[in-house]
C-alpha positions as CSV (number, residue, x, y, z in Angstrom):
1,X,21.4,12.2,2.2
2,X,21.5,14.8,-0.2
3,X,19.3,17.9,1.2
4,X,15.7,17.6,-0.5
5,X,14.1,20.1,1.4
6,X,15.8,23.2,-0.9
7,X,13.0,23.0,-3.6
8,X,10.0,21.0,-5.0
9,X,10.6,19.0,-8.1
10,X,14.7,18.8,-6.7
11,X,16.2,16.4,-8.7
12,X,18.8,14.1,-6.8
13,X,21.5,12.5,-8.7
14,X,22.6,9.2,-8.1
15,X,25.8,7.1,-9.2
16,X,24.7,5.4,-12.2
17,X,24.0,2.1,-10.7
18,X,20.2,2.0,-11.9
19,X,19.1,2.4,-15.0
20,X,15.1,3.8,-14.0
21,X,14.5,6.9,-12.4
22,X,12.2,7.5,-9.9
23,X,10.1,10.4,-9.0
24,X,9.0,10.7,-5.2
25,X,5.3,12.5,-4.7
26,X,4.6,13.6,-0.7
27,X,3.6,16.8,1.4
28,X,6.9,19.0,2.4
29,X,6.6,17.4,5.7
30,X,9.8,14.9,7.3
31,X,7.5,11.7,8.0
32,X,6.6,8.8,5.8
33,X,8.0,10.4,3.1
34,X,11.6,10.3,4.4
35,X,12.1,6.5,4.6
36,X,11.8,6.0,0.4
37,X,14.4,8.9,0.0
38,X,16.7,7.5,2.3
39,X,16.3,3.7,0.7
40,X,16.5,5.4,-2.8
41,X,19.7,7.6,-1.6
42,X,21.4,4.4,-0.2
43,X,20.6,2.3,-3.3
44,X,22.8,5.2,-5.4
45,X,19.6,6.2,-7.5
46,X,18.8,9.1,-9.5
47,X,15.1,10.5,-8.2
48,X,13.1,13.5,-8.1
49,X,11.3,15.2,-5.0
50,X,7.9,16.5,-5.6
51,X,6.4,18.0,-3.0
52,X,2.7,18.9,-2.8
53,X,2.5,22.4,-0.6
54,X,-1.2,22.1,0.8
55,X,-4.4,19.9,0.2
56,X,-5.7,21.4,-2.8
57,X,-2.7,20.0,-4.7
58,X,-3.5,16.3,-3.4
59,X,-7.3,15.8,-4.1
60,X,-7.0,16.0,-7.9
61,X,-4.5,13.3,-8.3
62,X,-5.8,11.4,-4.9
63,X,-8.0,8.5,-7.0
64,X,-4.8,7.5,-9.1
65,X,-2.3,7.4,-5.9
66,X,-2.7,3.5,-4.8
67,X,-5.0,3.4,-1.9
68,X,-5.6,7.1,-2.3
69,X,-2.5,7.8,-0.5
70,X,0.9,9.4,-0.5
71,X,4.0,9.2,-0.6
72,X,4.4,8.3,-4.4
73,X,6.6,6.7,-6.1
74,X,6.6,6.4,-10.4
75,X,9.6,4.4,-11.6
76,X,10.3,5.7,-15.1
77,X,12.3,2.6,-17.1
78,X,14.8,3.7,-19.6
79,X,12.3,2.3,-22.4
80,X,9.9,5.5,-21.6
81,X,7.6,3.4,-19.6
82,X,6.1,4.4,-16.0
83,X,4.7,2.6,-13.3
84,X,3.2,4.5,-10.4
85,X,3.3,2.5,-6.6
């Protein structure tokens, strides 16, 4: 796996194989977040880490996560569109 923990907002390249990019939303913390990188790192795909540093970061955008909770992920189609899971 490529090493996400060097920054937040890290972008991680993969091989071309999808045409979306994704964008991965979670505390810096190894836990839940970790399984999505791996599968996304595995399927070859280009993806961005953002990682939130403390609370205050995660109550504004809490009511549009699904379920209020984190990780995130938006897929961002080639089109320009976004859908956030």
């Amino acid at each position: 796996m490529a090493d996400s923990s060097a920054q937040n907002g890290i972008l991680v390249s993969g091989d071309g194989r999808t045409a979306e990019t994704f964008e991965l939303m979670y505390f810096h913390l190894r836990m839940v977040g970790d399984v999505p990188r791996y599968l996304l790192d595995i399927g070859g795909a280009t993806y961005k880490n953002v990682f939130l540093t403390d609370d205050d970061e995660f109550w504004p955008i809490k009511e549009d996560n699904l379920f209020g909770k984190l990780p995130r992920l938006t897929i961002k189609a080639a089109d320009g569109s976004e859908k956030v899971r």
